[in-house]
TORLO-838980 format. One record per atom (N, C-alpha, C, CB): atom name; residue number from 1; x, y, z; residue in three letters; chain. Coordinates in nm, 3 decimals, padded with zeros to 5 digits. Each point is the difference from the previous one (the first is absolute). Glycine has a CB too. Layout:
BEGIN
@site: CA; pos: NUM; px: X; py: Y; pz: Z; code: ALA; unit: A
...
***
This chain:
BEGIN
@site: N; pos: 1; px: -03.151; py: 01.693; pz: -02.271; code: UNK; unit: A
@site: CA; pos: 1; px: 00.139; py: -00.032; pz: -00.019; code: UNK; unit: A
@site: C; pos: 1; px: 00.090; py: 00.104; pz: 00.067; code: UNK; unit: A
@site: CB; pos: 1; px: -00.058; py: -00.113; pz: -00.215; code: UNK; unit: A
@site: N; pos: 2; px: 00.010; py: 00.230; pz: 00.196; code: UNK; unit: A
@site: CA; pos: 2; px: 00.074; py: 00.097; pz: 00.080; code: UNK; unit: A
@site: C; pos: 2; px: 00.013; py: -00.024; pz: 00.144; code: UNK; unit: A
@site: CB; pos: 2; px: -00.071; py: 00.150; pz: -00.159; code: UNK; unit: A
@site: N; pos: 3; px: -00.013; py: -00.203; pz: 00.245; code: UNK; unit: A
@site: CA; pos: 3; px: -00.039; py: -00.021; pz: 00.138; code: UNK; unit: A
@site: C; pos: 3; px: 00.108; py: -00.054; pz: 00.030; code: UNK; unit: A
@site: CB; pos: 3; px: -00.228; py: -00.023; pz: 00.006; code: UNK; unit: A
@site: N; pos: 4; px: 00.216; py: -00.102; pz: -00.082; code: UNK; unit: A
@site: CA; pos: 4; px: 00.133; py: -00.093; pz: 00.012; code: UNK; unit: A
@site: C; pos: 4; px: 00.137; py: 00.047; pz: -00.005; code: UNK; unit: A
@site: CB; pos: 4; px: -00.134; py: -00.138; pz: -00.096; code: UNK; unit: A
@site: N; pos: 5; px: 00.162; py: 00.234; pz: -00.002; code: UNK; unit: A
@site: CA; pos: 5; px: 00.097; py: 00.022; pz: 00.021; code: UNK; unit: A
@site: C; pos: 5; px: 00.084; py: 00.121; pz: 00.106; code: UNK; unit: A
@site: CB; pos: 5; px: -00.074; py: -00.124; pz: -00.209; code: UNK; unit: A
@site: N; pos: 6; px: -00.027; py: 00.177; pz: 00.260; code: UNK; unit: A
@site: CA; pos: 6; px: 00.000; py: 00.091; pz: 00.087; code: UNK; unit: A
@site: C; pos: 6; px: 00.009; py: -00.070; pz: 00.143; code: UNK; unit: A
@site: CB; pos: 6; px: -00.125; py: 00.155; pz: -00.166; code: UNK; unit: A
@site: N; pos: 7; px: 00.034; py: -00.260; pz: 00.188; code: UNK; unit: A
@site: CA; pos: 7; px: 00.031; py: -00.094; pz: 00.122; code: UNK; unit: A
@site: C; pos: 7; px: 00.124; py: -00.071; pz: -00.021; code: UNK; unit: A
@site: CB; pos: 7; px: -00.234; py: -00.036; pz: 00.048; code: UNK; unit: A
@site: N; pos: 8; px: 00.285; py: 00.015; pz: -00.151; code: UNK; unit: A
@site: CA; pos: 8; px: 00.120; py: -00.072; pz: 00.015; code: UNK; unit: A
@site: C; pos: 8; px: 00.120; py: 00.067; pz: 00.017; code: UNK; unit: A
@site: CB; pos: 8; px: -00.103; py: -00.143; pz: -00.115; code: UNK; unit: A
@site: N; pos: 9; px: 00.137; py: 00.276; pz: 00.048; code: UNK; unit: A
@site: CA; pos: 9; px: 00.058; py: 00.100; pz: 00.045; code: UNK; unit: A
@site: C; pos: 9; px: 00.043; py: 00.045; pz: 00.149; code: UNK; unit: A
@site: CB; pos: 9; px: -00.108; py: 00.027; pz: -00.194; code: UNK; unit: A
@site: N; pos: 10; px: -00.032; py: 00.002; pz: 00.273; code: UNK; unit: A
@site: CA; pos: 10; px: -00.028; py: -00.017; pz: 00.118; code: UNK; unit: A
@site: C; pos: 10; px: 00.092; py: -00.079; pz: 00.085; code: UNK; unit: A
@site: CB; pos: 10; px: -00.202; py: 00.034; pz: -00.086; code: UNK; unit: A
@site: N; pos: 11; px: 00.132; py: -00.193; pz: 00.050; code: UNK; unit: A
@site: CA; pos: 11; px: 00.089; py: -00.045; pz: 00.080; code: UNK; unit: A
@site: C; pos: 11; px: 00.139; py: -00.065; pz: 00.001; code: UNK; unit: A
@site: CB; pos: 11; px: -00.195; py: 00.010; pz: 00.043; code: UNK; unit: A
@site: N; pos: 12; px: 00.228; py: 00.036; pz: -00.208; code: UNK; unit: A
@site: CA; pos: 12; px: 00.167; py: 00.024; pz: 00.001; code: UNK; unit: A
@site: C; pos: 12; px: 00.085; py: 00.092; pz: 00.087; code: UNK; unit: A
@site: CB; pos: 12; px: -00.049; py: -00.045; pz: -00.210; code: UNK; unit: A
@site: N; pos: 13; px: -00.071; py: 00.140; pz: 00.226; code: UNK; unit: A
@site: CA; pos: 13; px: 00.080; py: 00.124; pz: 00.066; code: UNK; unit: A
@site: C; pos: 13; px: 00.021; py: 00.002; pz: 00.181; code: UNK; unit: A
@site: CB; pos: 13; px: -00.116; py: 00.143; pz: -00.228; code: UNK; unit: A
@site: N; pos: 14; px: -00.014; py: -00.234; pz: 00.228; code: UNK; unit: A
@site: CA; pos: 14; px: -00.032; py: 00.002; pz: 00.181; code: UNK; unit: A
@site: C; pos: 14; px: 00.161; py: -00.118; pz: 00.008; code: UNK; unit: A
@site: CB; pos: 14; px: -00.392; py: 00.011; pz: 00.071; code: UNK; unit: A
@site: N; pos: 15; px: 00.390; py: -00.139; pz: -00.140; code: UNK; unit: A
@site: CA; pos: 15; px: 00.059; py: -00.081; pz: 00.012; code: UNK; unit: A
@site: C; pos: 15; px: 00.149; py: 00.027; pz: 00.002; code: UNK; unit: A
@site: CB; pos: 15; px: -00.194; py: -00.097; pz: -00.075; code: UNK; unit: A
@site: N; pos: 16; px: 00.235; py: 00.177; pz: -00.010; code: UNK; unit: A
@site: CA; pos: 16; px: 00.107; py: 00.098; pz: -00.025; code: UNK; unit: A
@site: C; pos: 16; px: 00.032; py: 00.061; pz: 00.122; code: UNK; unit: A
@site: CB; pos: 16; px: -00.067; py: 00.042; pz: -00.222; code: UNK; unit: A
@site: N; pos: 17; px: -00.018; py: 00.035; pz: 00.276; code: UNK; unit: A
@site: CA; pos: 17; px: 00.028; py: 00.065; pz: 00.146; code: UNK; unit: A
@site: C; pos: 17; px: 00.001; py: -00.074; pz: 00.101; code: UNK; unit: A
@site: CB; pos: 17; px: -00.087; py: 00.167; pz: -00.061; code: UNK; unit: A
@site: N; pos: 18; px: 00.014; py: -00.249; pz: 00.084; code: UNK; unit: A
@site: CA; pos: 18; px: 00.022; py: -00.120; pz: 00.087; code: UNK; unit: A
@site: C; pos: 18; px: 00.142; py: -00.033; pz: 00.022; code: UNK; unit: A
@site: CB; pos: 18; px: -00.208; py: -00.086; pz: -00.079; code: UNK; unit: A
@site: N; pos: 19; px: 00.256; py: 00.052; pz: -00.053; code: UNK; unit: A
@site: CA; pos: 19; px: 00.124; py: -00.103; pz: 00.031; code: UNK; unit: A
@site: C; pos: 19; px: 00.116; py: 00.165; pz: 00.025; code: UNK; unit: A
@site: CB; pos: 19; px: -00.064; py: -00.316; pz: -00.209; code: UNK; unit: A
@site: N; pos: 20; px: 00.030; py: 00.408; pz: 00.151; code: UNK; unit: A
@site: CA; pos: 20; px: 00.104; py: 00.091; pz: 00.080; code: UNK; unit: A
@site: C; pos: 20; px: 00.007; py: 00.011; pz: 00.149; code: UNK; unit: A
@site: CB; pos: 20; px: -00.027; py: 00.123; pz: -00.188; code: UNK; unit: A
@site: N; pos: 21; px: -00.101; py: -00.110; pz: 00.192; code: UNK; unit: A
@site: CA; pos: 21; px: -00.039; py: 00.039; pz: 00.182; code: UNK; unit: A
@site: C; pos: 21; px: 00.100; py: -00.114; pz: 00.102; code: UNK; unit: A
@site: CB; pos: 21; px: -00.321; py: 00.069; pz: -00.058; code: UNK; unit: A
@site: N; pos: 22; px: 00.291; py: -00.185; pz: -00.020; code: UNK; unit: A
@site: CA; pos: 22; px: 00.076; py: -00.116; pz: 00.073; code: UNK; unit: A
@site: C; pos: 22; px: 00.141; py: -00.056; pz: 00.021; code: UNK; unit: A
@site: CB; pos: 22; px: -00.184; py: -00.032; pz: -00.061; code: UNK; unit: A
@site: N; pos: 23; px: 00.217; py: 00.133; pz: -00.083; code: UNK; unit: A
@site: CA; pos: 23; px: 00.153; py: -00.022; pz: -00.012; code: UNK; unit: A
@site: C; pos: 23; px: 00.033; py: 00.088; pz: 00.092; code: UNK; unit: A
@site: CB; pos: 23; px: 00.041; py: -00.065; pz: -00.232; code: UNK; unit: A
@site: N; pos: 24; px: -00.080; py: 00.221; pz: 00.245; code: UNK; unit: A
@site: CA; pos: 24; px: 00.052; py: 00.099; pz: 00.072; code: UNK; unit: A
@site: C; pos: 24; px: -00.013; py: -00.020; pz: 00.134; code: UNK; unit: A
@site: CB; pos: 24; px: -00.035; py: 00.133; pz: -00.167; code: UNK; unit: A
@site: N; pos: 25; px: -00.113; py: -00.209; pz: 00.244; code: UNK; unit: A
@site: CA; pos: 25; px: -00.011; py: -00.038; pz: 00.108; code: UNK; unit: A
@site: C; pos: 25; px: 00.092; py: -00.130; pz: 00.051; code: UNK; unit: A
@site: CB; pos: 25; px: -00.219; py: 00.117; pz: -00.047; code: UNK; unit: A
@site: N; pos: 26; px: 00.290; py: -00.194; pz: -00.015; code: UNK; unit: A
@site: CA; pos: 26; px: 00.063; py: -00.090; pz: 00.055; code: UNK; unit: A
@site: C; pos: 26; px: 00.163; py: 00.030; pz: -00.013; code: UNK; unit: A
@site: CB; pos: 26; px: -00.213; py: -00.154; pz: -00.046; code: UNK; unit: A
@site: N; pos: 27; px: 00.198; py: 00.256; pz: 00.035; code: UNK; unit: A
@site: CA; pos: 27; px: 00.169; py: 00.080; pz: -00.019; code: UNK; unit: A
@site: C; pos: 27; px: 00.108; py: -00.014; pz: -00.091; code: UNK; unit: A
@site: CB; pos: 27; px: -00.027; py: -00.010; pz: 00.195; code: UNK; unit: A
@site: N; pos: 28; px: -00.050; py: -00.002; pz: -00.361; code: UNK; unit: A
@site: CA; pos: 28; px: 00.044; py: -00.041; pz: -00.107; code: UNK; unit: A
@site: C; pos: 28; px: 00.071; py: -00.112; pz: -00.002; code: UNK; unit: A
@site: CB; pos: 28; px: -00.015; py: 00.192; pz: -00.044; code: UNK; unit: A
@site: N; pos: 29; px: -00.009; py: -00.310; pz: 00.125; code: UNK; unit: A
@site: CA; pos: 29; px: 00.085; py: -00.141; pz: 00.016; code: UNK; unit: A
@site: C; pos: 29; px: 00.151; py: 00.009; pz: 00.069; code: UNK; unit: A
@site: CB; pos: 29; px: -00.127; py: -00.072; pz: -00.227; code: UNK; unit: A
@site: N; pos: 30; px: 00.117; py: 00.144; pz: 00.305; code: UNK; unit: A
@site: CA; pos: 30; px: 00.097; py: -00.011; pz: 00.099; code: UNK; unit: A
@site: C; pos: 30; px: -00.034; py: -00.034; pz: 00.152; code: UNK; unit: A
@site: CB; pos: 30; px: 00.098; py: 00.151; pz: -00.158; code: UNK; unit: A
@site: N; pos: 31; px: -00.062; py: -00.297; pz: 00.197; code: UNK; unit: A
@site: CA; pos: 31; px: -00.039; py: 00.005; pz: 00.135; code: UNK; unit: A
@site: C; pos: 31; px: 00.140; py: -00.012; pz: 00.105; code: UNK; unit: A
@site: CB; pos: 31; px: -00.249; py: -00.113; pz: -00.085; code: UNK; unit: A
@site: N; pos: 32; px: 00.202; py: 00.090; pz: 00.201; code: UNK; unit: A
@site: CA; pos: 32; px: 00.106; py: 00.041; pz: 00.064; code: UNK; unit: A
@site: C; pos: 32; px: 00.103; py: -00.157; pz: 00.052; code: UNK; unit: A
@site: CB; pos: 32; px: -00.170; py: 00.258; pz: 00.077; code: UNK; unit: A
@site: N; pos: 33; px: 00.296; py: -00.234; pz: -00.062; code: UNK; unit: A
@site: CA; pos: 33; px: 00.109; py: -00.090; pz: -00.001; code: UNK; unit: A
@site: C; pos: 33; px: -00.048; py: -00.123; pz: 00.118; code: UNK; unit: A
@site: CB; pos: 33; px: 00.199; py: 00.214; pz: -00.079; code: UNK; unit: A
@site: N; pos: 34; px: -00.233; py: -00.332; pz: 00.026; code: UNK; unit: A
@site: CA; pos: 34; px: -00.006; py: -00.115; pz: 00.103; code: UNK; unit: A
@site: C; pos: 34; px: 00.160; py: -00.006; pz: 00.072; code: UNK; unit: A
@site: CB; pos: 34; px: -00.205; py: -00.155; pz: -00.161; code: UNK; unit: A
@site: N; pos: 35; px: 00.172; py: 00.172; pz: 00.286; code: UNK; unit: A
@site: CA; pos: 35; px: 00.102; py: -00.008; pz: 00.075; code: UNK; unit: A
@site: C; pos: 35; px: -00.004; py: -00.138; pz: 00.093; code: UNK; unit: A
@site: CB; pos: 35; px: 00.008; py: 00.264; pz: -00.017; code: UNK; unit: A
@site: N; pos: 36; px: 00.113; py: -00.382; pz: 00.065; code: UNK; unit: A
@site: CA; pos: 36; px: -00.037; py: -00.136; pz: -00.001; code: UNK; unit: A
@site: C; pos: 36; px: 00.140; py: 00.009; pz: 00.148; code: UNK; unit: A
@site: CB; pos: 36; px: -00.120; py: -00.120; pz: -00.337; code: UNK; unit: A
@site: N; pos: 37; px: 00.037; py: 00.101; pz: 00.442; code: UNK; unit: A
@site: CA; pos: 37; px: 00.086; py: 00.047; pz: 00.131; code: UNK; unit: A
@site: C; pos: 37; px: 00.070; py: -00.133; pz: 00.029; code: UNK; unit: A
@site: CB; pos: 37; px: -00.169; py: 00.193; pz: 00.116; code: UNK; unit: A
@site: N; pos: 38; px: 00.123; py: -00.323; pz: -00.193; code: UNK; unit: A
@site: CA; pos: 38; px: -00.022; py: -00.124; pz: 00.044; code: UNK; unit: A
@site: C; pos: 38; px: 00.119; py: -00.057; pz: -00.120; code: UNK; unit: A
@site: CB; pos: 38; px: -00.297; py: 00.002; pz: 00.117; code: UNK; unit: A
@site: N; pos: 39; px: 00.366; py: -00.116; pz: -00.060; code: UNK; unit: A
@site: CA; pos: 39; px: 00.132; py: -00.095; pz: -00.126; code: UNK; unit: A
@site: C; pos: 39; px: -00.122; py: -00.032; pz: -00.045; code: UNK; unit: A
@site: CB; pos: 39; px: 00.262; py: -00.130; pz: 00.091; code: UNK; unit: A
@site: N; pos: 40; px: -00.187; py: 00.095; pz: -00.236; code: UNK; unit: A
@site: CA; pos: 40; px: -00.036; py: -00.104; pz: -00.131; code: UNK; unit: A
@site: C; pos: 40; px: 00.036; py: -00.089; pz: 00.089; code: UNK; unit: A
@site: CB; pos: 40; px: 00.046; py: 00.087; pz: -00.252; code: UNK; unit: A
@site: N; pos: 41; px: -00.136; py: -00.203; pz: 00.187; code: UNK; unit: A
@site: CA; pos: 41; px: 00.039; py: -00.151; pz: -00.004; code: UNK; unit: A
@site: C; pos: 41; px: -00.111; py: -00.049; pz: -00.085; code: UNK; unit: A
@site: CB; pos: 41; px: 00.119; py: -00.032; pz: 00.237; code: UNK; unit: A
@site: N; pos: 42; px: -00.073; py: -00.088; pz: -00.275; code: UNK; unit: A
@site: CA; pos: 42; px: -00.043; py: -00.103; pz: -00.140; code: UNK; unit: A
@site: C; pos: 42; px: -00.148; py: -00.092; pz: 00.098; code: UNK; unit: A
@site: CB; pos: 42; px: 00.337; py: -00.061; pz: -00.166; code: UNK; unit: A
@site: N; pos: 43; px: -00.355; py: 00.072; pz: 00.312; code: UNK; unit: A
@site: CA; pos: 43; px: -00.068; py: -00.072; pz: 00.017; code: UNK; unit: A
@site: C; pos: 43; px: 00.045; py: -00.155; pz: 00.010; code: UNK; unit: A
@site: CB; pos: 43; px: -00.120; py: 00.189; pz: -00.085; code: UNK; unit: A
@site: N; pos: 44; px: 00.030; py: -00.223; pz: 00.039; code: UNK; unit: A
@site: CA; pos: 44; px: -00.032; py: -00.183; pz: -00.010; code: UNK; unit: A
@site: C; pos: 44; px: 00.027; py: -00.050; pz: -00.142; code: UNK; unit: A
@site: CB; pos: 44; px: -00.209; py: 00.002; pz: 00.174; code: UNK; unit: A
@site: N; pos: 45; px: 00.262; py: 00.123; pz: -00.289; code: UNK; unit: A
@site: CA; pos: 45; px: 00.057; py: -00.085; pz: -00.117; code: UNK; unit: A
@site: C; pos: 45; px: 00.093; py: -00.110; pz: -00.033; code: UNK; unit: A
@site: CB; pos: 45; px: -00.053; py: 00.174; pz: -00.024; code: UNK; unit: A
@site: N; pos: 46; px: 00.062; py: -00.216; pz: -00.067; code: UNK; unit: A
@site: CA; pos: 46; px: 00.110; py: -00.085; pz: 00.021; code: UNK; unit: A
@site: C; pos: 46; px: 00.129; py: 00.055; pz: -00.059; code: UNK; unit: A
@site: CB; pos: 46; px: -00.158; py: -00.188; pz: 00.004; code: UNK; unit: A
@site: N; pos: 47; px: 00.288; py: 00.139; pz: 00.023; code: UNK; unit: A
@site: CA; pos: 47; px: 00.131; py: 00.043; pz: -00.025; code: UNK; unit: A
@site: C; pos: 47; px: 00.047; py: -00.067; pz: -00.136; code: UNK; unit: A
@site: CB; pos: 47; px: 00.046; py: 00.031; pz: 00.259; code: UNK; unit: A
@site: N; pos: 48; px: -00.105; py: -00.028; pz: -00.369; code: UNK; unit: A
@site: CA; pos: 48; px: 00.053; py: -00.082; pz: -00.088; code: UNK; unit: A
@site: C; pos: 48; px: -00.109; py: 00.032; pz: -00.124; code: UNK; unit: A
@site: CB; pos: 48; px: 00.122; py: -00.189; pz: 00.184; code: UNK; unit: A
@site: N; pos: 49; px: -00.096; py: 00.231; pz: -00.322; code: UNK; unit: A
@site: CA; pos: 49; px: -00.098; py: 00.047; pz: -00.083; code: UNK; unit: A
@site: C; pos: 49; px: -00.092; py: -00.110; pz: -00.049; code: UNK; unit: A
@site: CB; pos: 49; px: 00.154; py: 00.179; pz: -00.060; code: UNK; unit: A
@site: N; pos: 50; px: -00.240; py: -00.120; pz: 00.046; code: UNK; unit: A
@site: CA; pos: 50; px: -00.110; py: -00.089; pz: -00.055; code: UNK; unit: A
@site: C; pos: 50; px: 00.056; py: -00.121; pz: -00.085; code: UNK; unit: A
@site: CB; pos: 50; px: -00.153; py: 00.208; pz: -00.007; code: UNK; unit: A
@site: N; pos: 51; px: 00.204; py: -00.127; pz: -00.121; code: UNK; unit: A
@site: CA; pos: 51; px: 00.030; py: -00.108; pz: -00.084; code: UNK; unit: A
@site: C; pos: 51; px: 00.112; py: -00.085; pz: 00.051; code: UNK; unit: A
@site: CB; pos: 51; px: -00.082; py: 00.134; pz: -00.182; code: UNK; unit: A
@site: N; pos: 52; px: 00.140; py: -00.126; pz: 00.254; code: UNK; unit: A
@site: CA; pos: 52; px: 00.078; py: -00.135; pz: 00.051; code: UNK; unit: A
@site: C; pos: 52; px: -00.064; py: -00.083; pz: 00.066; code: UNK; unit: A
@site: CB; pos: 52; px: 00.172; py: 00.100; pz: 00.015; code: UNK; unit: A
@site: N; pos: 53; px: -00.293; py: -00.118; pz: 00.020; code: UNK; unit: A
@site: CA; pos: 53; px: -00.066; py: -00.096; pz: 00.070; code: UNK; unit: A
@site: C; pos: 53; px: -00.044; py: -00.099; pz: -00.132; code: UNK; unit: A
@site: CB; pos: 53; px: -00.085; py: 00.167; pz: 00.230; code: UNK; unit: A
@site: N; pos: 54; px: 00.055; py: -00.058; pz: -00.332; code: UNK; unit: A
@site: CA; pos: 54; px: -00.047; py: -00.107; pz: -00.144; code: UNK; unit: A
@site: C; pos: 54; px: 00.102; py: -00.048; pz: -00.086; code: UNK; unit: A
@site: CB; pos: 54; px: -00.198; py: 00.122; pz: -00.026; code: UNK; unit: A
@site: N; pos: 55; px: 00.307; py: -00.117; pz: 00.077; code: UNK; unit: A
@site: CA; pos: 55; px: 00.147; py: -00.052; pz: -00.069; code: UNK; unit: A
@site: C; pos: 55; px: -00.036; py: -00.149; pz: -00.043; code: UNK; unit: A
@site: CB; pos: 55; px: 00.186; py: 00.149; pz: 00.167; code: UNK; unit: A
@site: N; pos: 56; px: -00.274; py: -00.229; pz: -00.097; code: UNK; unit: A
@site: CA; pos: 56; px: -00.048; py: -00.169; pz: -00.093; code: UNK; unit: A
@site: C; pos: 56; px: -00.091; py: 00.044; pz: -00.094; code: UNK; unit: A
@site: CB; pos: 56; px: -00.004; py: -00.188; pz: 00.194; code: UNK; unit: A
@site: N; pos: 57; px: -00.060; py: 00.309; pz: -00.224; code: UNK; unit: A
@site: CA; pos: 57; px: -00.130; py: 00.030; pz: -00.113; code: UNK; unit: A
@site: C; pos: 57; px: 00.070; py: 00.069; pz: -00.135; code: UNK; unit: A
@site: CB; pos: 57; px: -00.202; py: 00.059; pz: 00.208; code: UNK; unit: A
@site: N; pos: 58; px: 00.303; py: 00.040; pz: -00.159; code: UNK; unit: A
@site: CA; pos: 58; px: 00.070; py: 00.060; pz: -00.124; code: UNK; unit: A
@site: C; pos: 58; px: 00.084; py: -00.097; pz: -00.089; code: UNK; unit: A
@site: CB; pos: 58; px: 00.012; py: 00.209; pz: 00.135; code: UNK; unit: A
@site: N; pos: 59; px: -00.100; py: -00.212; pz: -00.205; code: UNK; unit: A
@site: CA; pos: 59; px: 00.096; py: -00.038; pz: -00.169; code: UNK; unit: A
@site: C; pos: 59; px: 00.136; py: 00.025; pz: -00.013; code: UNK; unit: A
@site: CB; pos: 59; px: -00.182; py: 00.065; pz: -00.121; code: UNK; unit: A
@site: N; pos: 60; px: 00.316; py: -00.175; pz: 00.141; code: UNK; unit: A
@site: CA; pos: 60; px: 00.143; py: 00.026; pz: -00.003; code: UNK; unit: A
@site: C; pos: 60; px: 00.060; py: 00.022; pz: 00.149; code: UNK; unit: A
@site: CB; pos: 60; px: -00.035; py: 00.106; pz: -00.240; code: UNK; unit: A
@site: N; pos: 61; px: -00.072; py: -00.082; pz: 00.273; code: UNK; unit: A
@site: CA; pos: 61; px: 00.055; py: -00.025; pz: 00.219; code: UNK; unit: A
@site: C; pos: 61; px: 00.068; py: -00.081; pz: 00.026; code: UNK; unit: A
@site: CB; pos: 61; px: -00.172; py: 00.032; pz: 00.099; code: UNK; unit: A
@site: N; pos: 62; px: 00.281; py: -00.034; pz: -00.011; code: UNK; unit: A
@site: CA; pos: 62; px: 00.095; py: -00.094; pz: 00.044; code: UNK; unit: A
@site: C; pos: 62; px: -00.055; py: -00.059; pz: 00.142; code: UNK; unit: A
@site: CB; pos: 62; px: 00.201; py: 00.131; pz: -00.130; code: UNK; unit: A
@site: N; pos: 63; px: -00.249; py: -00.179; pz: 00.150; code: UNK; unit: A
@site: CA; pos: 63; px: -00.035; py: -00.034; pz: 00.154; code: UNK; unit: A
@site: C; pos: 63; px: 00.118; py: -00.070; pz: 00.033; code: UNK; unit: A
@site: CB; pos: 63; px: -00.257; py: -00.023; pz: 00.000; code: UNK; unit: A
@site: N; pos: 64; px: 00.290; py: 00.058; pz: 00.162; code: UNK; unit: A
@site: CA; pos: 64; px: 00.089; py: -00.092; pz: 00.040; code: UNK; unit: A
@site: C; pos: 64; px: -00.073; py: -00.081; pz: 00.117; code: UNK; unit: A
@site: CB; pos: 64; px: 00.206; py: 00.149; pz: -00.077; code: UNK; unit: A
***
């Protein structure tokens, strides 16, 4: 029983250091600023919200 708890210890502790090593190696979650040289645009969406296309499905909709 002792074994056990000594291996589990263990690898609380390796596991423990692990996730430091990784936090410190990836630069505590700071990465660097996406910079976007290129316009926005919407693409191929459409100009008009979703739910107005279902204006005959909504309950109390006025269709004209």
């Amino acid at each position: 029983m002792e074994l056990f708890v000594v291996l589990l210890f263990a690898l609380v502790v390796v596991a423990g250091t692990a996730t430091v090593r990784a936090v410190l190696k990836d630069g505590h979650g700071h990465h660097p600023v996406v910079r976007s040289t290129e316009s926005w645009s919407a693409g191929n969406l459409p100009s008009e919200p979703f739910t107005s296309s279902l204006a005959w499905y909504l309950p109390g909709s006025r269709v004209q």
